[in-house]
C-alpha positions as MATLAB code, in Angstrom:
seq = 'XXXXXXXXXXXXXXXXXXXXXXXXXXXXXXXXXXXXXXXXXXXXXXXXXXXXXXXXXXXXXXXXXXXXXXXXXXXXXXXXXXXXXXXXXXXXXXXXXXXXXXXXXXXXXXXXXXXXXXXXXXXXXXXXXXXXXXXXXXXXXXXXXXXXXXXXXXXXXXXXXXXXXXXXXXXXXXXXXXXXXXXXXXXXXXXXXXXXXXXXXXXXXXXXXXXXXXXXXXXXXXXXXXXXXXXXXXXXXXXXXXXXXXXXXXXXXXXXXXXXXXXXXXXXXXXXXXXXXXXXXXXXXXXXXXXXXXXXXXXXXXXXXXXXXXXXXXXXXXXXXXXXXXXXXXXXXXXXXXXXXXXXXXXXXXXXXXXXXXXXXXXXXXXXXXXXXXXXXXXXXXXXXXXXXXXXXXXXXXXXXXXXXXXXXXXXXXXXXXXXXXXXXXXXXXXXXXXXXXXXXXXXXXXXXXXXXXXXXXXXXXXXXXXXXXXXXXXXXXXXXXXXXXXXXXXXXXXXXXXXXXXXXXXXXXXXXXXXXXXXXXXXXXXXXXX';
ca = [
     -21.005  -60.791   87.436;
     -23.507  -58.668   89.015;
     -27.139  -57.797   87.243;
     -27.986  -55.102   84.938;
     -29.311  -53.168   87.562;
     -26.324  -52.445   89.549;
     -25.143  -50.514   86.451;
     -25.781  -46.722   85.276;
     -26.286  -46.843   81.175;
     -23.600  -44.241   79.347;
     -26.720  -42.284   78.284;
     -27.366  -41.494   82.327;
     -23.780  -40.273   82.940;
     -23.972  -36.476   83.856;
     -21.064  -33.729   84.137;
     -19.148  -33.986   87.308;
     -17.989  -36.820   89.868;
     -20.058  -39.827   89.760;
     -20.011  -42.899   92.246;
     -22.163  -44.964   90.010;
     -20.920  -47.852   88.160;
     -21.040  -48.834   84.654;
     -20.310  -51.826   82.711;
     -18.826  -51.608   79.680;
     -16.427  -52.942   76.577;
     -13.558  -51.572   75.352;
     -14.202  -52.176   71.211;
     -11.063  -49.960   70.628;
      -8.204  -48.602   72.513;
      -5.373  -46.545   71.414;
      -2.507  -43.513   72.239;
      -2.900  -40.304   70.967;
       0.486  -38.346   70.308;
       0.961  -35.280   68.544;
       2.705  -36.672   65.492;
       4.849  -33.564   64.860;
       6.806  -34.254   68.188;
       5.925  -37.203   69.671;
       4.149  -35.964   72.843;
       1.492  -38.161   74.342;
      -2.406  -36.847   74.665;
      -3.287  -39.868   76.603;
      -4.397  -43.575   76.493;
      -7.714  -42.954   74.697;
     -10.425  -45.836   74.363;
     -14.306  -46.271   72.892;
     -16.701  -47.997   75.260;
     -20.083  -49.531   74.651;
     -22.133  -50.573   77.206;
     -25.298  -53.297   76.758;
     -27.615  -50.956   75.024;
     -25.415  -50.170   72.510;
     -24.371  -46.183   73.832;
     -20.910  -45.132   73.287;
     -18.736  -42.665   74.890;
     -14.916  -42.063   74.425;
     -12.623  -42.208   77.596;
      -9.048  -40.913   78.353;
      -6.079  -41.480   80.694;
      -3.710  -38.676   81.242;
      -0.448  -39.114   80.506;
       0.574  -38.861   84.110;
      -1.816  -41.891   84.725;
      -1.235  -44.178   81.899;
       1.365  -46.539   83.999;
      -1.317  -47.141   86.552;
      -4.272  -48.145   84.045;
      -2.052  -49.728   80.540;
      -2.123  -53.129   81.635;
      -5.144  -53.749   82.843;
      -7.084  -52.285   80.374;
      -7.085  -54.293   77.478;
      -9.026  -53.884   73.770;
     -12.329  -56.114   73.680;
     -12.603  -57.193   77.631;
     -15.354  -56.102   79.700;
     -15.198  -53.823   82.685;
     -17.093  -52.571   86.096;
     -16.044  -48.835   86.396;
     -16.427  -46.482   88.818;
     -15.080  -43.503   90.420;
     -14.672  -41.559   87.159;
     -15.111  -38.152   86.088;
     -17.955  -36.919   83.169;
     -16.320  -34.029   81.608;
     -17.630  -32.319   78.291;
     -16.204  -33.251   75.060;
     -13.627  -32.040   73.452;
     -13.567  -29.989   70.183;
     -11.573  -32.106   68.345;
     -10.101  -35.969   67.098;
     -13.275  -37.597   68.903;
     -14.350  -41.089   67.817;
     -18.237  -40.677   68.353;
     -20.641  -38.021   68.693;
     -21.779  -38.129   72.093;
     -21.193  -35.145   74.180;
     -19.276  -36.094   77.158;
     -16.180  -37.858   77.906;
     -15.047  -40.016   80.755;
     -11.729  -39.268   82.253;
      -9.880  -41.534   84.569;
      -8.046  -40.777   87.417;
      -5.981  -42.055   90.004;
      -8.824  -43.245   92.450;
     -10.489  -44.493   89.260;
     -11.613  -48.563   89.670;
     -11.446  -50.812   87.153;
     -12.864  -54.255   87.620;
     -12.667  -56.451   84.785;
     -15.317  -59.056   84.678;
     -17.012  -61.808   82.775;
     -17.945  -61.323   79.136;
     -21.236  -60.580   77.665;
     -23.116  -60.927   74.986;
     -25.627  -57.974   75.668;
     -22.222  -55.462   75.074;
     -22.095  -55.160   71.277;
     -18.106  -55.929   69.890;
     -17.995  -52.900   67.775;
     -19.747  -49.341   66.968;
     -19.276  -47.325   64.230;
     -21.047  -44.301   62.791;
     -20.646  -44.841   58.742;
     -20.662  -42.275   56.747;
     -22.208  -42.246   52.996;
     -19.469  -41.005   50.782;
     -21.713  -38.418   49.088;
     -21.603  -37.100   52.376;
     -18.228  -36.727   53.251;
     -18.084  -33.110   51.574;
     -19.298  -31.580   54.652;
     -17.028  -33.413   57.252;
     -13.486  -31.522   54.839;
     -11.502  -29.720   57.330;
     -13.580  -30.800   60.194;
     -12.055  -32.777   62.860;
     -14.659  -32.211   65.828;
     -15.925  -36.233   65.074;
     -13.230  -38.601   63.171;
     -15.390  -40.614   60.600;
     -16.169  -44.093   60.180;
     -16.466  -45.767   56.229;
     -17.207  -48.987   54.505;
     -16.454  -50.312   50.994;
     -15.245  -52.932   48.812;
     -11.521  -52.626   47.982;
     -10.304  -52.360   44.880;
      -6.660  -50.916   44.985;
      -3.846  -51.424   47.660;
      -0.636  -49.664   46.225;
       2.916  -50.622   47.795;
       3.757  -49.496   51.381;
       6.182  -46.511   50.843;
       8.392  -44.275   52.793;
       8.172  -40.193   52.540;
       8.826  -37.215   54.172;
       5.992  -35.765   55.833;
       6.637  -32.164   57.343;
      10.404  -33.185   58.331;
       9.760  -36.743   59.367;
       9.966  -39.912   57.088;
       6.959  -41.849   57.625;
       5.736  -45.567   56.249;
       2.726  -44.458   54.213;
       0.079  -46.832   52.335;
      -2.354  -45.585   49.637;
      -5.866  -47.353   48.764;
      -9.160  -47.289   47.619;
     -12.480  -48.500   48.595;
     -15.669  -48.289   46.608;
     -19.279  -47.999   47.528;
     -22.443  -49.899   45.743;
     -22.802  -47.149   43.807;
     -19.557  -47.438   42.243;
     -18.003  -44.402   43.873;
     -14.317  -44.330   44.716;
     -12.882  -43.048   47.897;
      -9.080  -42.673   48.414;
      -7.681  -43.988   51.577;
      -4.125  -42.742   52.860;
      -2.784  -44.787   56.147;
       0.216  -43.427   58.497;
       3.067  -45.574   60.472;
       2.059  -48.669   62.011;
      -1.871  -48.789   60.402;
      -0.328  -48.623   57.008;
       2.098  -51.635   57.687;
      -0.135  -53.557   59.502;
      -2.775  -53.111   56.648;
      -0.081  -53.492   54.211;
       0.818  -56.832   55.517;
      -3.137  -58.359   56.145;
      -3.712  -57.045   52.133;
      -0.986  -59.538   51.061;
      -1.673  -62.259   52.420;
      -5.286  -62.302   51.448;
      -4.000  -61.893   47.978;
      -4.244  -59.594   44.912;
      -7.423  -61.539   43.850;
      -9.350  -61.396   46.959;
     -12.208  -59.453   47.592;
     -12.191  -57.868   50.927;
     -14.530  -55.346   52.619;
     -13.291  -53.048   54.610;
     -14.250  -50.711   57.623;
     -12.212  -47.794   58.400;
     -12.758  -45.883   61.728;
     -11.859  -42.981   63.174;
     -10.840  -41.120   59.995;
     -10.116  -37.440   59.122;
     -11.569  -35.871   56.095;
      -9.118  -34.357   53.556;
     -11.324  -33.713   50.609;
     -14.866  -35.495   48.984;
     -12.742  -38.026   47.554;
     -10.009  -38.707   50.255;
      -9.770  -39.907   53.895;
      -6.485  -40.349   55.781;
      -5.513  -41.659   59.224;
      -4.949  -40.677   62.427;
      -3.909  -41.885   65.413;
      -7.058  -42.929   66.693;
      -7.875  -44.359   63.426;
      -8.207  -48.357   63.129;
      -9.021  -50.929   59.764;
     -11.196  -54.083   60.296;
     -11.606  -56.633   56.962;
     -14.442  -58.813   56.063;
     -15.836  -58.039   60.049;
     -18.976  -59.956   60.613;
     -21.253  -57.375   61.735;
     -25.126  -56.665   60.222;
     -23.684  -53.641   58.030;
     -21.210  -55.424   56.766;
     -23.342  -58.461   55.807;
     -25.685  -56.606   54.357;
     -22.658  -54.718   51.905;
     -21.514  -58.200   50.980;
     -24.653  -59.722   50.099;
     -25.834  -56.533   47.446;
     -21.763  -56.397   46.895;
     -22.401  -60.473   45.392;
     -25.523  -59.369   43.641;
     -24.004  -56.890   42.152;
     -21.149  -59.306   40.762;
     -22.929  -61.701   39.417;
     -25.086  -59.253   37.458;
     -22.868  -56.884   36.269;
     -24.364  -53.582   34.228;
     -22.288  -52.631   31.401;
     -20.124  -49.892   31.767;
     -21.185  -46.438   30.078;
     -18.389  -44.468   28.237;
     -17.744  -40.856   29.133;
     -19.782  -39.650   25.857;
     -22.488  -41.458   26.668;
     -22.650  -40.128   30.490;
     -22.501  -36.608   29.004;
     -25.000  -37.229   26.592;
     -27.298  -38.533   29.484;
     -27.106  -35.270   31.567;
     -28.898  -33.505   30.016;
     -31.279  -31.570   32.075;
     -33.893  -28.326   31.808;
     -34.156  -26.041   34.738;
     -37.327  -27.127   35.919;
     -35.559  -31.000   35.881;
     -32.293  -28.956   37.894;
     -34.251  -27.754   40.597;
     -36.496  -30.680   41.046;
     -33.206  -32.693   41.342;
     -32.946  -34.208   44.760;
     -29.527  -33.844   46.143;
     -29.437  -37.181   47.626;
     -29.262  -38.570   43.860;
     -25.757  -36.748   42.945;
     -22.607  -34.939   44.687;
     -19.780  -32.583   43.996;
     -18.514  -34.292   40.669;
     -21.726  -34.927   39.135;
     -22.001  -32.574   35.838;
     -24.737  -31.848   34.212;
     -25.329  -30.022   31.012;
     -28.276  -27.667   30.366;
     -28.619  -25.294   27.330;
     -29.800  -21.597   28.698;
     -29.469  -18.168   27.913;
     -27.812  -15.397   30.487;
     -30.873  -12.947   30.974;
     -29.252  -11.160   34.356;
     -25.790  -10.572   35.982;
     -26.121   -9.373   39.443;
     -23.505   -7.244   40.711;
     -24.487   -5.602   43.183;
     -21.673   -7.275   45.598;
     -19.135   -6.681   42.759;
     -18.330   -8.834   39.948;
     -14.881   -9.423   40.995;
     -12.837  -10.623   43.907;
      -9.337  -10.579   45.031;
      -8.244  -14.243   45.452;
      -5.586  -16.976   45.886;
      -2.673  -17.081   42.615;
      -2.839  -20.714   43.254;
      -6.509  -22.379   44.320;
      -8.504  -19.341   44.020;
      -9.928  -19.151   47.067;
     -10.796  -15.397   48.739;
      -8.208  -13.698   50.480;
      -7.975  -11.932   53.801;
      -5.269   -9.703   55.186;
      -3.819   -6.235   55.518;
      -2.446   -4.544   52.575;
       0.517   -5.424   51.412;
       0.119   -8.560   53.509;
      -1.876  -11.210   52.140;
      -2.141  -14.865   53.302;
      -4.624  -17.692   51.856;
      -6.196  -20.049   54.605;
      -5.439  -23.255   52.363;
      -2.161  -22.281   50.747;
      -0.079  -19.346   53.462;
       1.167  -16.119   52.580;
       1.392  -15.318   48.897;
       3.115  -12.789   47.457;
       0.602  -10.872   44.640;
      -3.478  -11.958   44.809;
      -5.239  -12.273   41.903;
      -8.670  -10.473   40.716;
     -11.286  -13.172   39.864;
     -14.599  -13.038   38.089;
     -17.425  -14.086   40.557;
     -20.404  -13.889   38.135;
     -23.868  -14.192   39.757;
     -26.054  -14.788   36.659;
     -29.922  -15.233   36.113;
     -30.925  -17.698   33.099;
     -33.316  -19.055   31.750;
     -35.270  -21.587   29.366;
     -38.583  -22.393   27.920;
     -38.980  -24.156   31.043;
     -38.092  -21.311   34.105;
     -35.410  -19.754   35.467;
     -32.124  -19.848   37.791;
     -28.823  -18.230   39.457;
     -25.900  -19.889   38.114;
     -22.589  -18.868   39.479;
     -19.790  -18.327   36.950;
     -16.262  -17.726   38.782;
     -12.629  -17.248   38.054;
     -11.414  -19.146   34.298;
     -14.863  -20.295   33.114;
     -16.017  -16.957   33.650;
     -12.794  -15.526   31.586;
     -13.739  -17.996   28.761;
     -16.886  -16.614   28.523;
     -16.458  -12.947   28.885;
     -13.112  -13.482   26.267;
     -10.918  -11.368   29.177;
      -9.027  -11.251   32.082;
     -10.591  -10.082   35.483;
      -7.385   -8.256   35.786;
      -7.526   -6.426   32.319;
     -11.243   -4.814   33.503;
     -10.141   -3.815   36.960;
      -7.203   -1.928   35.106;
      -9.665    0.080   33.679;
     -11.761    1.081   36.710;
     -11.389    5.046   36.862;
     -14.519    5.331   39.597;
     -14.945    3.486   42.728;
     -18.515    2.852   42.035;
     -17.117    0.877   38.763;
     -16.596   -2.108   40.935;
     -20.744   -2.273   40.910;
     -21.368   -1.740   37.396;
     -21.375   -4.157   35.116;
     -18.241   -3.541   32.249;
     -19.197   -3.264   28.637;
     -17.564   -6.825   27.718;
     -19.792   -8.659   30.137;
     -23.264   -6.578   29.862;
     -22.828   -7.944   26.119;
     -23.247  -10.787   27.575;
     -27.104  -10.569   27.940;
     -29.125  -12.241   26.090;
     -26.712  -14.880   24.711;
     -27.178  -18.109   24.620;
     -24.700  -21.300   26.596;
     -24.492  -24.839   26.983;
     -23.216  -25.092   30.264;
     -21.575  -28.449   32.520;
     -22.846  -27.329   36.084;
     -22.459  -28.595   39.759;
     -23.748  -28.173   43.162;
     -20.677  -28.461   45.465;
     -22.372  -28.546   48.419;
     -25.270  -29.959   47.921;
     -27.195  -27.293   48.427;
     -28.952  -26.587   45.583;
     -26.867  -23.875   44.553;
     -25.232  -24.276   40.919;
     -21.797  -23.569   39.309;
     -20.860  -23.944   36.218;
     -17.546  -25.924   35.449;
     -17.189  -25.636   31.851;
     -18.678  -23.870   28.837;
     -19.263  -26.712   25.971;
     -20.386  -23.962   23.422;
     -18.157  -26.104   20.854;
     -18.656  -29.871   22.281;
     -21.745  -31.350   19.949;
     -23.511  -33.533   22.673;
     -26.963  -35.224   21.470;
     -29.918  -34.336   23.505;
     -31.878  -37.641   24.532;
     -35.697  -37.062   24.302;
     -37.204  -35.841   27.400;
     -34.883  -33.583   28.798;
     -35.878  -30.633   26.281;
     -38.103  -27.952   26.615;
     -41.835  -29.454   25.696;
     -43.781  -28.000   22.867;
     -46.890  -25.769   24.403;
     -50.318  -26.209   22.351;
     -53.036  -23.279   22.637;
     -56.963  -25.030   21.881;
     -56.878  -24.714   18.234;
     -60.175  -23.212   16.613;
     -61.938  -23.971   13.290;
     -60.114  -22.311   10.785;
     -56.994  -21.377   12.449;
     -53.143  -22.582   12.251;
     -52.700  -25.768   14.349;
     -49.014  -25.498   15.014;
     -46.604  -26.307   18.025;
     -43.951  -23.911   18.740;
     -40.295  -24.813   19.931;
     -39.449  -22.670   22.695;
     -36.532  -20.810   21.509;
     -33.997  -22.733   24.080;
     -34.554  -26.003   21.906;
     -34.567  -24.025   18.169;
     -32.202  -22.781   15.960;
     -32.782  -20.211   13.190;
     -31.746  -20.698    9.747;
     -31.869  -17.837    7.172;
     -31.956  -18.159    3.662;
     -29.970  -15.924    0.906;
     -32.091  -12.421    0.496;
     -33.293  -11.951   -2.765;
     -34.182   -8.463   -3.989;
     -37.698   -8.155   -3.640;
     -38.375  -10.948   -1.485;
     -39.054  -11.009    3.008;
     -35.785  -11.616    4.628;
     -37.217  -13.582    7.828;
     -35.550  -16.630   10.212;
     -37.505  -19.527    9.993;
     -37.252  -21.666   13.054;
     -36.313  -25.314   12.239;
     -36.892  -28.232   15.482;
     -33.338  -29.282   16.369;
     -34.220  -30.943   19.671;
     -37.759  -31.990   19.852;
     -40.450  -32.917   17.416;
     -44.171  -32.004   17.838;
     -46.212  -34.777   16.664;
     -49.880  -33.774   16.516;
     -53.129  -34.573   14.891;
     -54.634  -32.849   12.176;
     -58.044  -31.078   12.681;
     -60.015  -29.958    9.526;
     -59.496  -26.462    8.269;
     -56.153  -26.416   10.283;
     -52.599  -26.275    8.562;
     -49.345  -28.584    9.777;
     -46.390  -27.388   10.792;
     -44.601  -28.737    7.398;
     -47.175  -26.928    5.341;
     -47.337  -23.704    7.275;
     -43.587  -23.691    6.351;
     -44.120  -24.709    3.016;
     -46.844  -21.584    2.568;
     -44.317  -19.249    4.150;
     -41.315  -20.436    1.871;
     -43.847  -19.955   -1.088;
     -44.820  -16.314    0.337;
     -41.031  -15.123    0.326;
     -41.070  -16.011   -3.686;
     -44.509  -14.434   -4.045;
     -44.209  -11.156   -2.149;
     -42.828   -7.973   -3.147;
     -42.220   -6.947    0.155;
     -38.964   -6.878    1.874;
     -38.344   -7.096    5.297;
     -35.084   -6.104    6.708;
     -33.941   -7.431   10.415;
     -32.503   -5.211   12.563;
     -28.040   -6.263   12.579;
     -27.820   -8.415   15.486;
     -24.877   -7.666   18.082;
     -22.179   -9.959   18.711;
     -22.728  -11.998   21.693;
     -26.599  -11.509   21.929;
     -29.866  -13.907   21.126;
     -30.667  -14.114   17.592;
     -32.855  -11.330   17.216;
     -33.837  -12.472   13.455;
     -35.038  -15.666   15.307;
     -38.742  -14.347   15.676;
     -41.868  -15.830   16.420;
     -44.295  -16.854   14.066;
     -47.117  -14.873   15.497;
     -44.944  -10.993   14.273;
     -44.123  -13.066   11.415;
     -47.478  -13.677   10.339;
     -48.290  -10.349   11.514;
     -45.963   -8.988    8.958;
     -47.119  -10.274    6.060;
     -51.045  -10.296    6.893;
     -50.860   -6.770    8.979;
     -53.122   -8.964   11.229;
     -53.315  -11.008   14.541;
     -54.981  -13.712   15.424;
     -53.964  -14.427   19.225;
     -55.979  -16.934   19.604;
     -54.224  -19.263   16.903;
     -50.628  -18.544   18.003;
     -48.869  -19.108   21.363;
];
């Protein structure tokens, strides 16, 4: 068989010619055709040699006849006289950076087996990942996960051809779903293995060499291939947390009580680590708009149909997911500053969301713009924005930390689990002055009572969301009785205080603090007793 020395490793191979050898297996080996018209790329194949590099390899078309039978899937081989070219951009099974090409003084030597030359390779992808591999095809992508549908093998029309076409899906530990779509002979072939294991087995399955179509979806290709229940370590391991994970099952949570649960501040938001949650993880956070940047417009001209920015000459506009469309469409793209008791941060606020909240059309503003430098100033209906206050579902698409918000739940009454409100701030408390702790106003409310003639018209903030428990030091007053003194002030008092009108679609501004309350009914501060 020849020693280990007589062989160059993959990860020695350099551009050019080379009259080395190397020994390697062929763990998968496949034609790649253009499946619009049939035309052959070449006989394509993924070798590993005994340290566990891989590299892709190809046989022109001119020289498959020469090299098709005796290169066979599994078997391994003594090559030499091969050329190391760089990789190519696209449909490539691994990452490495060069290919081997054969040609027709290529020699191939198969020889005795080994068990230094691993059977398979794979480069698994989490799914959470998978959002940045969408509409890239440089490296095809290898998953793993439990099956838990296989729908019926089906026949469609696929850009004028009628295709066999099998749907499934596959689900990680975490209980994440990921849609698999197989082509032609994969889909029958998996079609056929799925039935005879049985509706009621549970299979594991790898899927390799797979093109991204979206966070949630995979397809095949022609270099694509399916192993089930394969015995290798990652695969083991899967199985064995798969059987824990069976046999103590955690009780499902309903949708309310999910919601409920994501609640966050924006301290807890940016502290969030990204490898905890993806693209359709929503979170809800109560915050007020304080700032809507517009400086790069507050507008943009976009797709009828998914929104997404267009490009073009006038006249002539074409979307790079959906073709030429006939009219664009302006959409908000709101770049918003808000805030808490517990910091602040940009939200991004685009397209229907945005028209929710603003109560009209992109379209009907931009109608209105007489001056060029309009397109930079914020309009009237969304400066009265400012200063109101949202309970927003947000996402990070990407990952990267930069937040959207997906729907406005103004209406939706979602209880707020203790912990995930703003906490109450205590001052040291001196002898003598008001012990109180203040709800930030993120996490109060303001009620107001009727106004009697005579008496101080004033909001007095009731706890919705959190309660301050505290201790009572002597000569101090509690939060209950400093409200019960102010209640009996209002009776008392001759003195009426009238709140400015507030203006639709802004804070409370009747929802004061208790420091310019006090003020206004002692004509005196004490700073060092209020927050």
């Amino acid at each position: 068989m020849g020693s280990a020395d007589e062989f160059t490793p993959l990860s020695q191979l350099t551009l050019g010619m080379n009259k080395c050898r190397v020994r390697v297996r062929i763990s998968r080996l496949w034609e790649s055709f253009n499946p619009k018209n049939d035309i052959s790329f070449g006989l394509d194949s993924l070798l590993i040699d005994d340290q566990g590099e891989t590299m892709q390899a190809r046989v022109l078309p001119d020289d498959i006849e020469q090299f098709e039978d005796q290169l066979v899937e599994g078997m391994v081989y003594a090559l030499s006289n091969f050329t190391i070219e760089d990789t190519r951009e696209s449909y490539m099974t691994c990452s490495n950076e060069l290919t081997m090409y054969f040609g027709g003084q290529t020699v191939v030597n198969k020889i005795e087996d080994t068990d230094l030359i691993p059977l398979y390779s794979f480069e698994f992808i989490n799914f959470k990942d998978l959002r940045s591999r969408c509409d890239d095809v440089s490296v095809l992508t290898d998953v793993l996960g439990h099956i838990v549908y296989v729908g019926e093998l089906e026949e469609v029309w696929k850009k004028s051809r009628l295709i066999k076409i099998c749907n499934a899906r596959i689900q990680n530990l975490r209980g994440r779903e990921l849609s698999i779509t197989l082509y032609g002979d994969t889909a029958c072939a998996f079609a056929e293995d799925m039935h005879e294991k049985g509706q009621e087995a549970s299979v594991v399955a790898v899927l390799a060499g797979m093109r991204v179509e979206s966070s949630h979806s995979v397809c095949s290709t022609t270099c694509s291939d399916y192993y089930l229940d394969l015995e290798i370590p990652e695969v083991q391991e899967f199985c064995a947390n798969l059987r824990i994970q069976q046999e103590n099952p955690v009780p499902k949570k309903s949708p309310a009580q999910k919601l409920a649960e994501s609640w966050r501040t924006i301290e807890q938001l940016k502290s969030l680590d990204p490898e905890e949650y993806d693209e359709d993880t929503s979170i809800l956070c109560k915050v007020s708009l304080i700032h809507i940047d517009c400086s790069n417009g507050w507008c943009y001209l976009g797709c009828d149909t998914c929104q997404k920015s267009m490009y073009g000459a006038p006249r002539k506009y074409k979307c790079s997911r959906c073709g030429p469309i006939k009219r664009p469409i302006q959409w908000y793209k709101l770049k918003a500053k808000v805030q808490d008791a517990t910091g602040t941060m940009n939200l991004m606020i685009f397209c229907e969301v945005a028209e929710e909240l603003v109560g009209v059309s992109a379209e009907e503003l931009v109608e209105e713009i007489e001056d060029d430098d309009e397109w930079y100033t914020l309009p009237e209906e969304i400066e009265d924005l400012l200063g109101s206050t949202h309970t927003f579902q947000v996402f990070d698409k990407y990952g990267s930390r930069s937040w959207s918000v997906r729907s406005i739940m103004d209406d939706v009454s979602v209880p707020v689990p203790a912990g995930t409100t703003a906490q109450c701030k205590e001052e040291p408390v001196r002898e003598g002055s008001i012990n109180i702790a203040i709800p930030s106003p993120i996490t109060t409310q303001c009620k107001e009572e009727p106004v009697h003639e005579g008496s101080i018209n004033m909001a007095i903030p009731t706890p919705v969301t959190a309660q301050c428990e505290e201790p009572v030091h002597e000569g101090s007053v509690t939060w209950r009785s400093l409200l019960q003194s102010l209640l009996n002030a209002r009776r008392s008092l001759s003195l009426r205080a009238a709140l400015p009108r507030q203006k639709i679609g802004r804070s409370p501004l009747g929802c004061r603090s208790l420091t310019s309350v006090c003020e206004g009914m002692t004509g005196s501060t004490n700073s060092s007793a209020m927050l």
